[in-house]
C-alpha positions in Angstrom: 0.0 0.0 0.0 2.9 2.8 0.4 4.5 1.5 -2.8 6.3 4.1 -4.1 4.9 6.9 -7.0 5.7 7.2 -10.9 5.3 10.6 -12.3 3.7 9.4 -15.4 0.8 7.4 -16.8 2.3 3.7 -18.1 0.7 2.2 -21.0 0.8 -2.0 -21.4 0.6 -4.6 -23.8 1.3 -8.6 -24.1 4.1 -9.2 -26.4 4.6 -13.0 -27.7 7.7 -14.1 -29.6 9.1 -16.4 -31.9 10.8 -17.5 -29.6 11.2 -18.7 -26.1 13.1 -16.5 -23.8 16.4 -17.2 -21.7 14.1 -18.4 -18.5 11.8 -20.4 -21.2 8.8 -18.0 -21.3 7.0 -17.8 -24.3 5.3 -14.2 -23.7 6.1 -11.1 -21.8 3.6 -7.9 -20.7 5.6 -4.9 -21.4 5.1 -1.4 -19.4 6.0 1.5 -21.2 6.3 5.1 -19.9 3.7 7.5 -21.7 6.2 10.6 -21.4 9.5 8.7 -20.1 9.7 5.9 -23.1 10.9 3.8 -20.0 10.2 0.3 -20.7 9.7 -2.4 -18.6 9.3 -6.1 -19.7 8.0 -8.8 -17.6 8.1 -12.5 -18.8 5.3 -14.7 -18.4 4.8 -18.5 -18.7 1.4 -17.6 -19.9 -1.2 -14.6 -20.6 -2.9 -15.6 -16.8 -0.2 -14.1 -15.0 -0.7 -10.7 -16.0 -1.9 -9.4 -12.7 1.1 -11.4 -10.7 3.6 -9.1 -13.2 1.7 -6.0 -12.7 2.2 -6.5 -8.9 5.6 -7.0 -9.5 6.3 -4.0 -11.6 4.4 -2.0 -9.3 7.2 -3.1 -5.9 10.3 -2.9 -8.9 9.1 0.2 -9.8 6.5 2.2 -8.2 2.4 2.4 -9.0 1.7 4.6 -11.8 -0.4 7.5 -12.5 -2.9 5.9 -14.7 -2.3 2.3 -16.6 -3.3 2.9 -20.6 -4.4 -0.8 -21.8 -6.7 -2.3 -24.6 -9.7 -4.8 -23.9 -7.7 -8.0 -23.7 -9.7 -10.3 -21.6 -6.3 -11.1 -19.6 -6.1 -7.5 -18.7 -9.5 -6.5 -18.1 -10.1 -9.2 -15.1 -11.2 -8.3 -11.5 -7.7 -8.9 -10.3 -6.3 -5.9 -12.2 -8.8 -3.8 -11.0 -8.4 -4.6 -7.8 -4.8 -3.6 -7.6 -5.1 -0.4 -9.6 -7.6 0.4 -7.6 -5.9 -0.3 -4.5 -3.3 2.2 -6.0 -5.4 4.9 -7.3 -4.3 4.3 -10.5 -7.4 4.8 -12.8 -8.0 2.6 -16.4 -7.4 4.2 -20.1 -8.6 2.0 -22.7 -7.7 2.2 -26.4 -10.7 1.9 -28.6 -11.2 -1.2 -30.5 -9.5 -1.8 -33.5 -6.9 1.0 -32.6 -4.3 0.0 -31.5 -2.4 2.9 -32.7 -4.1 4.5 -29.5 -2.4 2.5 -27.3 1.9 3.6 -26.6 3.0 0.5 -25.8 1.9 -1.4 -29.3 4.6 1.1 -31.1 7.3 0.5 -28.8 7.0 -3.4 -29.4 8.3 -2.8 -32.8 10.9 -1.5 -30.9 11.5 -3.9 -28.6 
């Protein structure tokens, strides 16, 4: 509860690759910082764990101002909520089919 505070929105995605990672995960939720560009990535062993990384982020890194995410069912679970709300870290949700709204699907090009 006194974790500690970002000064920016983050915006977040699920990112799968080609490829398994070094610790064998096949998918990852990146955090990227709206203003910052800071990026996080968090590997997964599947799409489920998305609120056990965005705990873990949150004691890593600080809670953020607002979390910017699309409509994927393993984002938009009661869990989530609960923890941004326990944070006071409101939702922003891309519309659908625009993903362009959303920071985080440019920077996995990046990434």
């Amino acid at each position: 509860m006194n974790a500690r505070r970002l000064n920016e929105g983050y915006a977040t995605d699920t990112i799968f690759a080609n490829c398994k990672a070094q610790d064998g995960s096949p998918c990852a939720q990146i955090y990227v910082g709206v203003d910052s560009k800071f990026v996080s990535l968090e590997s997964m062993q599947s799409k489920s764990q998305m609120p056990r990384r965005l705990l873990i982020f949150i004691r890593t890194w600080g809670a953020m101002h607002f979390l910017w995410r699309d409509m994927a069912k393993e984002e938009d679970i009661k869990a989530v909520n609960d923890i941004l709300r326990s944070n006071l870290a409101p939702n922003r949700f891309s519309e659908p089919y625009n993903e362009h709204q959303n920071p985080a699907e440019r920077k996995i090009l990046d990434v």
